[in-house]
DRENTOR-636516 format. One record per residue: x, y, z of N, C-alpha, C in turn. Coordinates in steps of 0.05 Angstrom, whole numbers, padded with zeros to 5 digits, always signed. Atoms other than C-alpha are relative to their C-alpha. Last residue first. Layout:
BEGIN
XYZXYZXYZ;...
This chain:
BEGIN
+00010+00015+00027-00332-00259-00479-00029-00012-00003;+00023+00018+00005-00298-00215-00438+00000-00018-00018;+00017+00002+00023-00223-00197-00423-00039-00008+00007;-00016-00005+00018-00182-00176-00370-00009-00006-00024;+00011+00015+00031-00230-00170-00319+00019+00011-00015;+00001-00010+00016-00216-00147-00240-00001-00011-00023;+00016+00011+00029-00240-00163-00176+00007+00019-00015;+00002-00020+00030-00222-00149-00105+00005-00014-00016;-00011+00009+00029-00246-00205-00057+00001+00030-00011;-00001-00027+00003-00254-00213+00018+00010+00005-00015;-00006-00015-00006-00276-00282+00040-00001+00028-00003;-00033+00005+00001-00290-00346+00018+00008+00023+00015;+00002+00019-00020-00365-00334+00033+00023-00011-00003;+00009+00026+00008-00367-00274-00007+00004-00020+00025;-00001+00022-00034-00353-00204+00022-00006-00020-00018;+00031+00022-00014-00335-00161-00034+00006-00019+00010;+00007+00026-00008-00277-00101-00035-00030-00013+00000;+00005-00005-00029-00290-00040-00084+00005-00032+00016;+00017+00000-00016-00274-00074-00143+00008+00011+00016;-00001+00011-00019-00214-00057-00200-00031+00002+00015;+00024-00009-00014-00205-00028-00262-00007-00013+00014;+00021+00018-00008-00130-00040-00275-00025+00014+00013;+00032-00032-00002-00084+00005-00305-00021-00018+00010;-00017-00026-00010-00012-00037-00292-00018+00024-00005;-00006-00004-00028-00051-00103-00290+00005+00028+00006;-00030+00010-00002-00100-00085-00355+00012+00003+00035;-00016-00017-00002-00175-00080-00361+00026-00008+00004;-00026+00015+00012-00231-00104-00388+00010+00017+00009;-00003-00015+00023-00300-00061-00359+00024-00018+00003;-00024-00017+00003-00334-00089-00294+00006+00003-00030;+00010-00025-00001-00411-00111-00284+00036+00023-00012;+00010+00001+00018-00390-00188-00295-00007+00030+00002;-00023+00005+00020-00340-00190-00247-00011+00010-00028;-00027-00015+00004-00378-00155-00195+00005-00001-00024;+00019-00035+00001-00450-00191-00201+00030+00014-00020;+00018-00001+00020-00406-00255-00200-00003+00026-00015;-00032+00001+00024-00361-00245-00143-00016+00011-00024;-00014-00026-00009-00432-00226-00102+00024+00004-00021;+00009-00024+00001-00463-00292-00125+00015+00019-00004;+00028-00007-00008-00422-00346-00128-00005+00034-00007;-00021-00008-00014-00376-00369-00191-00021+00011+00033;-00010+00016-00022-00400-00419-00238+00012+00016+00020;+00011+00023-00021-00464-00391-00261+00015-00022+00016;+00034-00011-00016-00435-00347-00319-00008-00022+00018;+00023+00012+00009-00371-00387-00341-00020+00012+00020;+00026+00004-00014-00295-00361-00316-00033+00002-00010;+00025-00011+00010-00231-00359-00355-00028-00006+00018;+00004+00011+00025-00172-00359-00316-00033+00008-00009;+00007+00019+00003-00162-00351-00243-00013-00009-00024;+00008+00010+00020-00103-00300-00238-00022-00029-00001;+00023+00004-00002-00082-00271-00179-00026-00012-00030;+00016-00016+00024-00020-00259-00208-00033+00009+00009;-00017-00006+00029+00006-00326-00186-00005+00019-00011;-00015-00017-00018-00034-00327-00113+00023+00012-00031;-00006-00019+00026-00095-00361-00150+00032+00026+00004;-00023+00016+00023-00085-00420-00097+00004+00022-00028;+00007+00040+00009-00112-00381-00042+00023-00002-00023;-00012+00029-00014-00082-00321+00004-00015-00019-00009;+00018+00017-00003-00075-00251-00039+00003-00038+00013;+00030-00005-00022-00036-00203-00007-00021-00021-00009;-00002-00007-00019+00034-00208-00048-00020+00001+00034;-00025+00013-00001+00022-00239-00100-00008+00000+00023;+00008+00021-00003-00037-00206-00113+00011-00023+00010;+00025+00003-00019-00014-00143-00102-00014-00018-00004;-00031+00002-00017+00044-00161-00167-00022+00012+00037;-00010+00033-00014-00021-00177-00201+00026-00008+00015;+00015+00016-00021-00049-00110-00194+00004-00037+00005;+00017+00021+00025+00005-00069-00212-00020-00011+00013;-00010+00028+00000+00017-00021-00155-00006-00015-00019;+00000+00003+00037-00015+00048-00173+00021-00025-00009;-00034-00011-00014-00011+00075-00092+00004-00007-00038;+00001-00030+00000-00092+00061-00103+00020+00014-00004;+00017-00006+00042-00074-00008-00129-00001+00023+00015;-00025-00004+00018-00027-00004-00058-00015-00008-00021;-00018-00029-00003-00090+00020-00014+00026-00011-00023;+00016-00021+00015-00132-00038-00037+00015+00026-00003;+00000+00000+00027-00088-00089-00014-00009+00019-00008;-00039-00010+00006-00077-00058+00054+00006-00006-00029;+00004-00032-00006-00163-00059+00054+00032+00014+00002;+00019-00014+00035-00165-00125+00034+00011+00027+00000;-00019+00007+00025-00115-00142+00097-00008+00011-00028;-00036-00019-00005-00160-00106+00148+00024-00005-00020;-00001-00025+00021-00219-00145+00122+00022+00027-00006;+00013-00022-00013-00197-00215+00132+00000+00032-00006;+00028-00003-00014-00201-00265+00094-00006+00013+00032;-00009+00008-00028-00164-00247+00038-00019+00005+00017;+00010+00011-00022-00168-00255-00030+00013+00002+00031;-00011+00002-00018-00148-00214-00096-00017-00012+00029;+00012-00007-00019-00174-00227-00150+00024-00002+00017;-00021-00010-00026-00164-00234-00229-00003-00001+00024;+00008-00027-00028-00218-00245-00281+00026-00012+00015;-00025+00007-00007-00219-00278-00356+00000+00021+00023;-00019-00009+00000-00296-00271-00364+00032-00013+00012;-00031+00010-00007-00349-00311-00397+00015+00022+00013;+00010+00028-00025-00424-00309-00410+00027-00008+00008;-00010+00020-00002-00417-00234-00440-00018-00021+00014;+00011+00019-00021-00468-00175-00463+00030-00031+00000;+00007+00021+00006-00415-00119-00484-00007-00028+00017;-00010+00029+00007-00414-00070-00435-00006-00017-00020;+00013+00031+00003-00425-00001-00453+00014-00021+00009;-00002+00017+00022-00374+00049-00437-00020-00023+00001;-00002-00007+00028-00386+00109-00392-00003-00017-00024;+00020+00007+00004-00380+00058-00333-00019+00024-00025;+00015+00029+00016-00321+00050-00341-00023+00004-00002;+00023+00001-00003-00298+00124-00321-00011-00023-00012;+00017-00007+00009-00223+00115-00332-00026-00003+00003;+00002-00004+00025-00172+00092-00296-00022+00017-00008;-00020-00005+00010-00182+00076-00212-00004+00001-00041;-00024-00017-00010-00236+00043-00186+00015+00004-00016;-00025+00006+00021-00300+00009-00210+00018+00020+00015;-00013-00016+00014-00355+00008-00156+00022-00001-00008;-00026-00008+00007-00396-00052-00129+00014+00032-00012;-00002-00010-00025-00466-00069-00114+00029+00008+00003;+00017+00022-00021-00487-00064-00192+00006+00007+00038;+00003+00015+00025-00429-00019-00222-00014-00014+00015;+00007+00025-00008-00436+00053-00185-00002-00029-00022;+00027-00011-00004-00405+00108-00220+00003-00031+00008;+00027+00007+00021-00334+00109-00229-00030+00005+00014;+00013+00025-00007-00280+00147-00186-00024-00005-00018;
């Protein structure tokens, strides 16, 4: 397990937080949504099981990013808080090794979070 990232912790792969971040104002990020916490928490267990993470997105996540969980590139200050923090504290990573969030509460719901690129 990683080391604490902000109010979050990285899961699964390699010790991210070992690696510098390069400073970004962009990431390409992922999520999974649901709004309630019992569901997060069935997502969470199959990334732990070593499920891709956008085939568990499919599957468990419930807005419009449901393709993958995929919401494209994302701009410092447009996303709220909590996501935010997260997205921006994580390490690039791939679906089938994905460094993933601990669930966060936002005011949509109940989000894991992962980054496929910075910038």
């Amino acid at each position: 397990m990683g080391k604490k990232k902000g109010a979050q912790q990285a899961k699964n792969g390699d010790d991210a937080s070992d690696k510098k971040l390069k400073p970004a104002n962009a990431v390409f990020v992922r999520h999974i949504l649901c709004e309630k916490q019992s569901k997060i928490l069935e997502a969470e267990a199959m990334l732990k099981k070593n499920v891709a993470f956008d085939a568990v997105a499919r599957e468990y996540s419930e807005d419009k990013a449901k393709v993958g969980g995929n919401l494209g590139k994302m701009v410092r200050g447009t996303m709220v808080g909590p996501f935010q923090e997260a997205a921006f504290a994580l390490q690039p990573s791939t679906c089938t090794k994905p460094l993933y969030t601990t669930p966060v509460k936002t005011v949509h719901g109940y989000h894991i979070i992962m980054v496929e690129k910075r910038e």
